[in-house]
Structure formats: C-alpha cells, structure tokens
Residue frames relative to the residue before (quaternion, step in Angstrom):
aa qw qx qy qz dx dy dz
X 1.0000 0.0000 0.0000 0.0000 0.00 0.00 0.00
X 0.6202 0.5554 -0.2848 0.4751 3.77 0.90 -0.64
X 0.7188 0.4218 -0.2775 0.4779 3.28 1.20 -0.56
X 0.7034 0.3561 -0.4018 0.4658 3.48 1.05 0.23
X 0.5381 0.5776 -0.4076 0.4590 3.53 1.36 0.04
X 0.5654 0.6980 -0.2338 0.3722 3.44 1.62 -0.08
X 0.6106 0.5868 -0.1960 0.4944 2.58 1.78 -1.92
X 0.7424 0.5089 -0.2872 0.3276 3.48 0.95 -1.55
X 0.5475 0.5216 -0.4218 0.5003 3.82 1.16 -1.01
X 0.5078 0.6817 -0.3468 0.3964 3.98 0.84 -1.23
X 0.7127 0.4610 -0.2437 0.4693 3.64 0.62 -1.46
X 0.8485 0.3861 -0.2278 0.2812 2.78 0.28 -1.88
X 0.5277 0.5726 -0.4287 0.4581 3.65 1.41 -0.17
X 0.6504 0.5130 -0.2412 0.5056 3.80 0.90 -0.53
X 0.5616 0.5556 -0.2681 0.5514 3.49 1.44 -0.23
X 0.6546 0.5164 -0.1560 0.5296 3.52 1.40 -1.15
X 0.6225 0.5119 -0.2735 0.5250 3.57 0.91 -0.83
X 0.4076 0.7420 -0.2902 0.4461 3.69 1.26 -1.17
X 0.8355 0.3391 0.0139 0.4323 2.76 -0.30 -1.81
X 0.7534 0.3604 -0.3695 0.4073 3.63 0.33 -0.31
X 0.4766 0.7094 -0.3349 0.3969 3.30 1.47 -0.57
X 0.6479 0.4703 -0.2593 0.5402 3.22 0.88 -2.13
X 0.5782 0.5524 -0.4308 0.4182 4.41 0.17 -0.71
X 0.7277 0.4821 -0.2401 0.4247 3.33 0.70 -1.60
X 0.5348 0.4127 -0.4433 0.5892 3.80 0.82 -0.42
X 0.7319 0.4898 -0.3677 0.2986 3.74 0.11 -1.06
X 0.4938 0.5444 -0.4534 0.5042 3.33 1.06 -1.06
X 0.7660 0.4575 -0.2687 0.3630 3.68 -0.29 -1.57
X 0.4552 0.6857 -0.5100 0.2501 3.76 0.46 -0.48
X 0.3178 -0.7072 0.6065 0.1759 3.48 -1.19 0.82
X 0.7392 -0.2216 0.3627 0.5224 3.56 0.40 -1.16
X 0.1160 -0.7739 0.6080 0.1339 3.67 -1.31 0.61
X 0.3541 -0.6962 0.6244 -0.0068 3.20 -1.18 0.69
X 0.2730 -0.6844 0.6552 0.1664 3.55 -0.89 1.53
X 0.0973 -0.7805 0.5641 0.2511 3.75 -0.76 0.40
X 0.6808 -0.6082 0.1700 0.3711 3.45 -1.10 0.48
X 0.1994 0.7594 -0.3513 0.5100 3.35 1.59 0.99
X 0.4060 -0.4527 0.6816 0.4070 3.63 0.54 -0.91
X 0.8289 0.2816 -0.3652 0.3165 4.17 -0.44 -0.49
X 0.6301 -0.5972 0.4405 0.2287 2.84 -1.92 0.78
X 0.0462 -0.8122 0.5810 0.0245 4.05 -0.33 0.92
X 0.3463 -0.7468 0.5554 0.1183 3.26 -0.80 1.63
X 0.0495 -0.5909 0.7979 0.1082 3.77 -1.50 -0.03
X 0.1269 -0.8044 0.5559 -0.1668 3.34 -0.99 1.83
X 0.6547 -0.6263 0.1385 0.3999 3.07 -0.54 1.29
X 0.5704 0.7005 -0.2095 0.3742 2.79 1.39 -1.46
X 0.5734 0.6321 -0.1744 0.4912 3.64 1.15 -1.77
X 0.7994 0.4126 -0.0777 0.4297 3.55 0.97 -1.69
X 0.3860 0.5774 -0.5159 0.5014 3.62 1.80 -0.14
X 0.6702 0.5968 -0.2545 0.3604 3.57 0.36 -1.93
X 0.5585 0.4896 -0.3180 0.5893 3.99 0.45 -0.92
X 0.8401 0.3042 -0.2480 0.3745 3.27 -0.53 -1.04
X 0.6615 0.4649 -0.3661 0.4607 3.39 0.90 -0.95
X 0.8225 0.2245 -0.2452 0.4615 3.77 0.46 -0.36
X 0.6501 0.3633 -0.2032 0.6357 3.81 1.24 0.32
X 0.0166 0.8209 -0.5689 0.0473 3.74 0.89 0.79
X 0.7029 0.3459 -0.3398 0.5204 3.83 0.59 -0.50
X 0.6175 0.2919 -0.5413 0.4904 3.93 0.66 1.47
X 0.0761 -0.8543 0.4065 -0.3150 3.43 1.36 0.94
X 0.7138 0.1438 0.0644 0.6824 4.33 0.51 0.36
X 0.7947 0.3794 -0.2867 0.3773 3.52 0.41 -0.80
X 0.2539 0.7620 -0.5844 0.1158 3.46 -0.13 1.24
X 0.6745 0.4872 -0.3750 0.4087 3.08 1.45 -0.38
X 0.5211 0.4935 -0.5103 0.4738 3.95 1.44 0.16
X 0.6089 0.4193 -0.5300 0.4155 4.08 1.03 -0.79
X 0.7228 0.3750 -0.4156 0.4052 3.86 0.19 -0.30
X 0.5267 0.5451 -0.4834 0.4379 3.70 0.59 0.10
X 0.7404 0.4787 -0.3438 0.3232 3.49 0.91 -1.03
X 0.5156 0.4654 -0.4992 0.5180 3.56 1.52 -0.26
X 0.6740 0.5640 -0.4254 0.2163 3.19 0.08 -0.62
X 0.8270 -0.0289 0.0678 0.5574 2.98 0.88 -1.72
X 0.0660 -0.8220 0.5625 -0.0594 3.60 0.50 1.70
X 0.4763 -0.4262 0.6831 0.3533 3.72 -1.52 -0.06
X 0.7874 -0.0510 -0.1936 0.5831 3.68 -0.23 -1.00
X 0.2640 -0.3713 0.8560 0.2444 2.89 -2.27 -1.15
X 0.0690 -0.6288 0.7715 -0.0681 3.23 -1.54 1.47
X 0.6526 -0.3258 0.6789 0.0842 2.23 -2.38 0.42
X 0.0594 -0.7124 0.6983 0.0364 3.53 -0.64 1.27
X 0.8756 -0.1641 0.3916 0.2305 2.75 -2.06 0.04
X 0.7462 -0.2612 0.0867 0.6062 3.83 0.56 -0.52
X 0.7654 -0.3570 0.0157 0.5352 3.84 0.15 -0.07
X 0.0200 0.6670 -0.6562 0.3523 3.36 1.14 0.91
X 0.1275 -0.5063 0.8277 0.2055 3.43 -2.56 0.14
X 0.3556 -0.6753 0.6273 0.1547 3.34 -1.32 0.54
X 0.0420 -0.7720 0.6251 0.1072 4.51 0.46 0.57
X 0.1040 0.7310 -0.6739 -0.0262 3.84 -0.90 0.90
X 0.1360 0.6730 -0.7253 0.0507 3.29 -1.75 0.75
X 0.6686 -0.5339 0.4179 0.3054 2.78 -1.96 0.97
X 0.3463 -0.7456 0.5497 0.1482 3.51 -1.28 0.93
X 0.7659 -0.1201 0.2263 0.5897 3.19 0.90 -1.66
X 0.8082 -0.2240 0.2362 0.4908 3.62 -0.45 0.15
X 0.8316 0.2250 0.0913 0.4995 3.81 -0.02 0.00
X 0.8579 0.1239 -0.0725 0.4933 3.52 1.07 -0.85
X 0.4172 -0.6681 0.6022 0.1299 3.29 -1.57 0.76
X 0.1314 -0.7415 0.6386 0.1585 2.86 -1.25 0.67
X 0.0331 0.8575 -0.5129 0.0228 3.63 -0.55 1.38
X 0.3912 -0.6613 0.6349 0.0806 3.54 -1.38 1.81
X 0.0919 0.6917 -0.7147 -0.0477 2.90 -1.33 0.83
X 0.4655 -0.6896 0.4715 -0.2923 2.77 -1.15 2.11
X 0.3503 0.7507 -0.5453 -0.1281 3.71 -0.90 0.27
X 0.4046 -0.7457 0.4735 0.2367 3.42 -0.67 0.80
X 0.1403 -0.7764 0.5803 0.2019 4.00 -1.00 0.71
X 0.9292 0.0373 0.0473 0.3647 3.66 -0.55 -0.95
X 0.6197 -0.0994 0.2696 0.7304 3.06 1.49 -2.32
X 0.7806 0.1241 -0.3044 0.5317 3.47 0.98 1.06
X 0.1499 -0.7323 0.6276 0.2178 2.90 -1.51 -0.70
X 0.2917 -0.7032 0.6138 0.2089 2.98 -1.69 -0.59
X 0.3355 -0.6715 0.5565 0.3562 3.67 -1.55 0.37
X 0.2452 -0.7619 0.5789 0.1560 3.06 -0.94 0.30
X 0.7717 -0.1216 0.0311 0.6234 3.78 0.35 -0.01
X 0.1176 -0.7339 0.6575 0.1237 3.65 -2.00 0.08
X 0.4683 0.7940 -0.3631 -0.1355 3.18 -1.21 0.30
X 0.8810 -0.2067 0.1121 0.4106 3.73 -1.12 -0.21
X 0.7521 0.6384 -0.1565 -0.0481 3.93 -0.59 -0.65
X 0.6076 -0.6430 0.2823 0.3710 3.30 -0.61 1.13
X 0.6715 0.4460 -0.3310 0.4905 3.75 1.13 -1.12
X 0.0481 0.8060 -0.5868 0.0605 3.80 -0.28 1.42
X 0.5009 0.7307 -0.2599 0.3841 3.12 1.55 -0.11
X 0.7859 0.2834 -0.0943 0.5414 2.95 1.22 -1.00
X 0.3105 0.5419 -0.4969 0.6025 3.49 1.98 1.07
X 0.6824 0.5131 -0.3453 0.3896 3.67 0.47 -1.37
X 0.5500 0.6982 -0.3158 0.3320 3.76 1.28 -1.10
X 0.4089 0.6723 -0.2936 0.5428 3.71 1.72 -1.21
X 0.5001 -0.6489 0.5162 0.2495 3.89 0.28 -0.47
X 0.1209 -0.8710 0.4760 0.0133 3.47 -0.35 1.28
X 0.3498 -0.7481 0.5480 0.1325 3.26 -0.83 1.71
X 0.9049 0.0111 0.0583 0.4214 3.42 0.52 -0.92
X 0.1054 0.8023 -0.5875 -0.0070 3.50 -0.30 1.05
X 0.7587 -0.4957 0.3610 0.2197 3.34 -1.87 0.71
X 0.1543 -0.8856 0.3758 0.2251 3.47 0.08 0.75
C-alpha cells in the first residue's frame, strides 16, 4: 500500500511541475499567428530573445514577424519541414519567418532581413499571394 501512495504523491508532483511549466511558456508568449494553413503559430519569448539577439535591427518588430506568417507573398520550402513566410518590408527587403507547423500548432523559429529574396524564392515556392 505505501508503494502506491508513493506512486500517487510521485504523479501528482509531476502533474504540478506540468502545469507550471505549461504557465511559464504562457506567461512568456509574445503573440500567435494563424498561418495560411488554418494553424495557430506561436512566437515565444524565448524564440523572440534569439531574433533580436542575433537580428537587432527587427528589435519592436514582432508584430510585422507575425504578420508575415500570416500574411506572406510567398511560402517556402524550408530546410526539412520547416515553412519559410516572406514579405516585402521596405523597398529592396524581405522580411523572412521561418516557422514550422505540427498537428494544431506551431512555432517560429527564427526571422530575418534580406535583399537576396531570390535566392529564398529558389528553395521552391508552395504558395504565393495572388
């Protein structure tokens, strides 16, 4: 009998840890994005430290990196089953989200800057704005 009052305190402490964990992501959330899929794509704080730390000049712009899943010109082909969401930013540049989508969500995974969209578009375009 002690050994199943163990098992149960055992759970119920792993049940607790759960649950604060899942808050702690929530707490940290930046913003989600429906992509043009139908799913919901998160951008976590954590996701958004990383961007900013290595792309300092998208600094403020989370609401243009979630616009671009949302509303991109193309869809790429990533790298393995990544999507790649590009839109114009400003004259000359793109801003491109790279994103992967799983069941009933997703996630971004990185953003940035660049002028050579051509040789994003090269990656093979699934979906472009008509």
């Amino acid at each position: 009998m002690f050994a199943m009052v163990k098992i149960v305190q055992e759970l119920k402490v792993d049940r607790i840890k759960v649950m604060k964990d899942y808050q702690t992501r929530l707490k940290s959330m930046i913003g989600v994005a429906v992509s043009k899929n139908g799913i919901p794509i998160r951008l976590t704080g954590e996701r958004w430290y990383h961007i900013v730390e290595n792309h300092d000049e998208l600094a403020g712009l989370s609401d243009e990196v979630l616009l671009t899943v949302e509303d991109p010109d193309y869809i790429v082909k990533g790298w393995k089953d990544e999507l790649l969401a590009v839109r114009k930013f400003v004259e000359g540049k793109y801003l491109v989200v790279v994103y992967k989508e799983l069941k009933n969500d997703g996630f971004i995974i990185t953003a940035f800057l660049t002028k050579k969209v051509n040789k994003i578009l090269r990656r093979g375009v699934i979906w472009q704005k008509k």
